[in-house]
C-alpha positions in Angstrom: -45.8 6.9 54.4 -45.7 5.1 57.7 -43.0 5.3 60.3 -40.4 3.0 60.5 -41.3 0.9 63.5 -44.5 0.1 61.5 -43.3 -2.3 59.4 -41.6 -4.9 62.5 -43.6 -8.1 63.0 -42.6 -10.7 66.1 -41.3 -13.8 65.5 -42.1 -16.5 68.3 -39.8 -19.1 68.3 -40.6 -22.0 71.5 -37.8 -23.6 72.7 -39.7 -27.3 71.5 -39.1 -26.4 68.3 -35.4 -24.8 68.5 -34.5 -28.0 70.2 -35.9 -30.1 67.2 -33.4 -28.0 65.1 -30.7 -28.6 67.1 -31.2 -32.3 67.6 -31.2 -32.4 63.4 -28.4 -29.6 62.7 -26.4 -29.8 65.5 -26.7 -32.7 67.8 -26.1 -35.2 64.2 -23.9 -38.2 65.4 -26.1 -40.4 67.4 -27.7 -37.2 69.3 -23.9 -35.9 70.1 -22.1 -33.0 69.1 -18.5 -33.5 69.0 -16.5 -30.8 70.4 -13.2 -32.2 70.1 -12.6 -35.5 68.4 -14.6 -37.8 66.0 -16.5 -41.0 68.0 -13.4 -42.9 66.3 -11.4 -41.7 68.8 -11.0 -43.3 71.3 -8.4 -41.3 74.0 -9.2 -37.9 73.3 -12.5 -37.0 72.3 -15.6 -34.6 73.9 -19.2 -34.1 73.1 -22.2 -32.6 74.2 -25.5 -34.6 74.6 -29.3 -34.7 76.0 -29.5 -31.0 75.3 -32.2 -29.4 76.7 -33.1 -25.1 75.9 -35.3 -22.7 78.1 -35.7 -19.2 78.9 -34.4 -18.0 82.4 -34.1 -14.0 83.4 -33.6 -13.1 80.2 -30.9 -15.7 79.4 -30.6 -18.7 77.1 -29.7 -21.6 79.5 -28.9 -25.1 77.5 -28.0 -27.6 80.1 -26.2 -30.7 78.1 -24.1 -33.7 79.5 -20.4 -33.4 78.7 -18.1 -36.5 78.3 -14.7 -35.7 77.6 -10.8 -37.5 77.3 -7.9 -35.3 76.7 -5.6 -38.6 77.1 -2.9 -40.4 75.3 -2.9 -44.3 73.9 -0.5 -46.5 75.6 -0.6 -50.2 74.9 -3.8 -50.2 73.6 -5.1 -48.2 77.0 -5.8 -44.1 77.5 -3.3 -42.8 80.3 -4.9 -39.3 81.1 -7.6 -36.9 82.1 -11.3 -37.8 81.3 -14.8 -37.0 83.1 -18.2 -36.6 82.7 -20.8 -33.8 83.6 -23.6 -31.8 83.1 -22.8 -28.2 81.8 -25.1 -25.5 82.0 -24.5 -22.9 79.5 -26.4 -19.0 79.5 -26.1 -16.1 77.3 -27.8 -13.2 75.4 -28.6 -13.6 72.0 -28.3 -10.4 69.9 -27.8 -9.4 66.4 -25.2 -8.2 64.6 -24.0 -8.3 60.6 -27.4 -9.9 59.7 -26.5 -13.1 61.9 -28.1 -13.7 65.8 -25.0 -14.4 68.2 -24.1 -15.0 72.2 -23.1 -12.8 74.2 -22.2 -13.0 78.0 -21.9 -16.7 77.2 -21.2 -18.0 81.0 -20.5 -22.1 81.4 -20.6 -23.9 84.5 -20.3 -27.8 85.1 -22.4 -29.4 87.6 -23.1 -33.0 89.1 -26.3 -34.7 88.5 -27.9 -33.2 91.9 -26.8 -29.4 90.7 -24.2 -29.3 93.0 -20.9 -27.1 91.3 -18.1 -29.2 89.8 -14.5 -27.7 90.4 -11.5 -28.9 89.5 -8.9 -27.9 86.9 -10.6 -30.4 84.1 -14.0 -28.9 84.4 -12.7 -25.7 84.5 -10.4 -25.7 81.1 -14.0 -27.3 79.7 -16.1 -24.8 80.8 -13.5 -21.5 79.8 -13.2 -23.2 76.0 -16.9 -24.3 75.7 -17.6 -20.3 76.5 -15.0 -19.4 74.4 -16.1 -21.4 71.4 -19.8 -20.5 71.4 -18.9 -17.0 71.5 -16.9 -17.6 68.5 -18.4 -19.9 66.4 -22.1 -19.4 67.4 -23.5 -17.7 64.3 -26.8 -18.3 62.8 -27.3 -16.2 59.5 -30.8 -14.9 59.9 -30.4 -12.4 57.3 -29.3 -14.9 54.5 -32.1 -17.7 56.0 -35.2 -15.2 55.2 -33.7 -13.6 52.3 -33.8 -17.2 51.0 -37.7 -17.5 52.1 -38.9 -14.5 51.4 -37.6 -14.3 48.0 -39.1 -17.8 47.3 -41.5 -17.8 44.2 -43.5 -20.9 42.7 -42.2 -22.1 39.5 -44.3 -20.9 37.3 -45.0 -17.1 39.0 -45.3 -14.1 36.9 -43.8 -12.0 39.4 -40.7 -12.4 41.8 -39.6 -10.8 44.8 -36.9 -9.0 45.8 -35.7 -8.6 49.8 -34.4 -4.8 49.9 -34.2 -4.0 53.6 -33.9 -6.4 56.6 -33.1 -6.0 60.3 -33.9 -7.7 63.7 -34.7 -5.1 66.6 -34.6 -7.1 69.2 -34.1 -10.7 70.3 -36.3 -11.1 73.6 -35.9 -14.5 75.9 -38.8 -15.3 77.4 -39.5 -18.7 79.9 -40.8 -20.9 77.1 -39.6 -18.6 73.5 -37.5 -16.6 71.9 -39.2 -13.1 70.6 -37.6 -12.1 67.6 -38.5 -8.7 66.0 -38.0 -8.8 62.6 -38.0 -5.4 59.9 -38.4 -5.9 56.5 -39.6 -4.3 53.0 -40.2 -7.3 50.5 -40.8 -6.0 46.7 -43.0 -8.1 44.7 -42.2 -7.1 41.0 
């Protein structure tokens, strides 16, 4: 019987490709992802756009432009708070309950030459984009290659049955994401 580190293969995932999925999954309505709002509304809306993914010290960095209005229609006019910016978002991906997550999710807003954006806006943006993807950031691994892995053709004599599954260890590298993957697949 072999030990149980024997069975983990590496999954490398480039950031191209991850980006690709997000541009189809994510980043649907006309290359946007609303955050707030619905590109109907007009006065208080905010979505994330351009995104662009890479590996730095260990960290997932996504830098994306935000455009944002929290204001209020008036006469046919928005009387309020609204801005633009680029935000640059990094965290550790890790798994837990069969699902990769963030954690350490850190935001920061930033004019077009890098320099910091402050100001009370930019700041309520950043804390509830950080709080969000720590929430809501889920992507079920576990159920996504139970669903591969138990794939059969049509006509198969056989089928195959997912009985153990893990991830190890998520790694972030400059240009992919190394995920170690455990499984035992039964083909019955």
């Amino acid at each position: 019987m072999c030990g149980a580190g024997a069975r983990a293969a590496e999954l490398e995932i480039h950031y191209t490709a991850i980006q690709k999925i997000l541009a189809r999954e994510v980043f649907t309505q006309d290359g946007r992802r609303y955050v707030r709002g619905s590109p109907a509304a007009k006065c208080s809306f905010a979505y994330l756009e351009h995104p662009e993914l890479r590996g730095d010290n260990g960290r997932l960095s996504l830098k994306a432009r935000f455009t944002g209005r929290s204001a209020l229609g008036v006469f046919g006019r928005c009387i309020g708070m609204g801005d633009s910016f680029d935000v640059y978002i990094t965290a550790v991906p890790y798994y837990h309950n069969q699902s990769i997550g963030l954690k350490d999710v850190r935001v920061e807003g930033r004019a077009p030459q890098g320099a910091p954006r402050t100001g009370y806006y930019v700041r309520r943006v950043c804390a509830a984009l950080g709080d969000s993807l720590r929430q809501q950031f889920e992507y079920r691994v576990g159920d996504q290659a139970k669903r591969l892995l138990e794939q059969t053709a049509p006509d198969a004599a056989y089928r195959q049955e997912l009985l153990d599954f893990s991830v190890p260890r998520v790694q972030v590298m400059p240009d992919a994401l190394i995920v170690t993957v455990d499984f035992r697949l039964a083909v019955k």
